[in-house]
C-alpha positions, -999 to 999 in steps of 0.1 A, spaced: 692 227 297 677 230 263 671 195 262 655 192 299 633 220 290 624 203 256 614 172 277 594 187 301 567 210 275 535 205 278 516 192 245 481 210 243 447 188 250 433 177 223 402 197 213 372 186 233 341 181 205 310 185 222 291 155 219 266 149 190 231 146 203 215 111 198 182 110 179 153 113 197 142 78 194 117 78 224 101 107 209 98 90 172 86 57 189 61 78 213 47 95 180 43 64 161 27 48 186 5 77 194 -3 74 159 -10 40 154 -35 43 183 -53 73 174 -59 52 138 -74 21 156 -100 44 179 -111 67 141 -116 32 122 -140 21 150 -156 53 154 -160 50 117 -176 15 116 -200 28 144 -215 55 120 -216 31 89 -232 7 109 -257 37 123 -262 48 89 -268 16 67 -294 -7 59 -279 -42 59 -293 -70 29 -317 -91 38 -302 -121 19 -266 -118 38 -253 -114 77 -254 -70 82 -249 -68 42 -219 -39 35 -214 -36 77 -201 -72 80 -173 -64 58 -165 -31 76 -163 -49 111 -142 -74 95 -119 -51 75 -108 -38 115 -99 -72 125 -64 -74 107 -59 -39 114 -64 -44 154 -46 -83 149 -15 -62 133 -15 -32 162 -15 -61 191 15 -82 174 30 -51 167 32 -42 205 34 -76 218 66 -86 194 91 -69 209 84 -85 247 82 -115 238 121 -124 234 118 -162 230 108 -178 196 80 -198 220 69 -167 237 62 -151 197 49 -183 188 20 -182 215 13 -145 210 8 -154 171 -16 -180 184 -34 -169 213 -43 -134 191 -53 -149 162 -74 -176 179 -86 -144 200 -98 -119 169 -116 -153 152 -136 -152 184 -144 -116 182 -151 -122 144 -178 -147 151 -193 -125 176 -197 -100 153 -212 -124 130 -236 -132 152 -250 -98 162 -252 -92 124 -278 -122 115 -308 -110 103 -327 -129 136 -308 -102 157 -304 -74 137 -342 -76 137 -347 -69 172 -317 -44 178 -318 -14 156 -292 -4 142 -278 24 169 -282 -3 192 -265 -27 172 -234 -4 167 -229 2 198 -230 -34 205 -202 -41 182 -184 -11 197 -183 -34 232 -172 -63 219 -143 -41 199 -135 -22 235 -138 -59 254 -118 -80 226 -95 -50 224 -86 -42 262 -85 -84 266 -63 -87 238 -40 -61 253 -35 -82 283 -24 -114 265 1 -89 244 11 -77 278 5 -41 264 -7 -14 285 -14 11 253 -39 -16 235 -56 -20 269 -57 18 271 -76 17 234 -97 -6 248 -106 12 279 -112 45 256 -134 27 233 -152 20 263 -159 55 272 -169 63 240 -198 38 247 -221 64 263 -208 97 249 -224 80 213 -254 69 235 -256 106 244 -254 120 211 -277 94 192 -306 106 219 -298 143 218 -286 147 183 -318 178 181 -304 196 217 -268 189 202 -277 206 171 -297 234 184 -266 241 208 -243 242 180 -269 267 158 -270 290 191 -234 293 196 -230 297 155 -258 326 156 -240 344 190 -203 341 173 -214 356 139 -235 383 163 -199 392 187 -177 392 151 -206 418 131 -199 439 160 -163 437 162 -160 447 126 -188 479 132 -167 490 165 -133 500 144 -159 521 116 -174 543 147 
């Protein structure tokens, strides 16, 4: 009987360990590409005010601003590989994304090149020429999303788009824009005077 009721004991479970959660690599990859996008949009913003701002020489194509429009190329040529790398699988499919990008910013660089030779940068003045450039960033960039078969660097593109008239706007009300901004100053430092005299009475 000892030996039947040796046999038939029941060995405990082995202890259950709850399972370590996985790293949230959607999240990282959301944020990185969130980032990535947000840095594309600021450097064009940022080559739209230099452009604004500057007075290009007479002796070379938009002087200093040539060289900003051209520092975004690589930058935009990097983000659209970047995307576009890990869909295409094949060596060929890589091979013709190399390709048809590269072969797409050269087009968009002699564009540029052209708005920024003296003969036109003598009729367009320089908001107008910035915002020029700006359309042929959102157009090259939303265009060059498609051939990356990306729907974030068409999204940058579309946004840069939209940005398009919001500029417009400001460049033509930059006074209302500022007096707007004085009025609300003037009535916030008016509401916190009072709050701090309302605790003394």
């Amino acid at each position: 009987m000892s030996g039947l009721a040796g046999q038939t004991e029941i060995s405990p479970p082995p202890p259950v360990t709850a399972p370590q959660p996985e790293p949230p690599a959607r999240a990282t990859q959301w944020r990185r590409t969130a980032a990535v996008h947000l840095a594309m949009v600021v450097a064009a913003l940022l080559a739209i005010a230099y452009t604004s701002l500057s007075r290009p020489a007479a002796d070379q194509p938009g002087g200093g601003v040539f060289w900003v429009w051209i520092a975004l190329v690589p930058c935009y040529f990097a983000a659209c590989l970047w995307h576009g790398w890990a869909r295409a699988t094949a060596d060929r499919l890589r091979t013709r994304l190399v390709v048809t990008q590269a072969l797409h910013w050269l087009a968009f660089l002699v564009a540029m090149y052209v708005v920024l030779t003296p003969a036109v940068r003598g009729v367009l003045n320089d908001n107008a020429a910035g915002l020029m450039l700006l359309s042929l960033l959102a157009m090259g960039t939303f265009v060059a999303g498609v051939h990356a078969w990306s729907a974030m660097i068409c999204a940058t593109g579309v946004l840069l788009a939209l940005a398009i008239p919001v500029i417009a706007w400001l460049d033509e009300n930059v006074v209302l824009l500022l007096v707007v901004l004085i009025l609300a100053a003037l009535v916030g430092g008016v509401v916190l005077y009072y709050r701090r005299l309302r605790p003394a009475h």
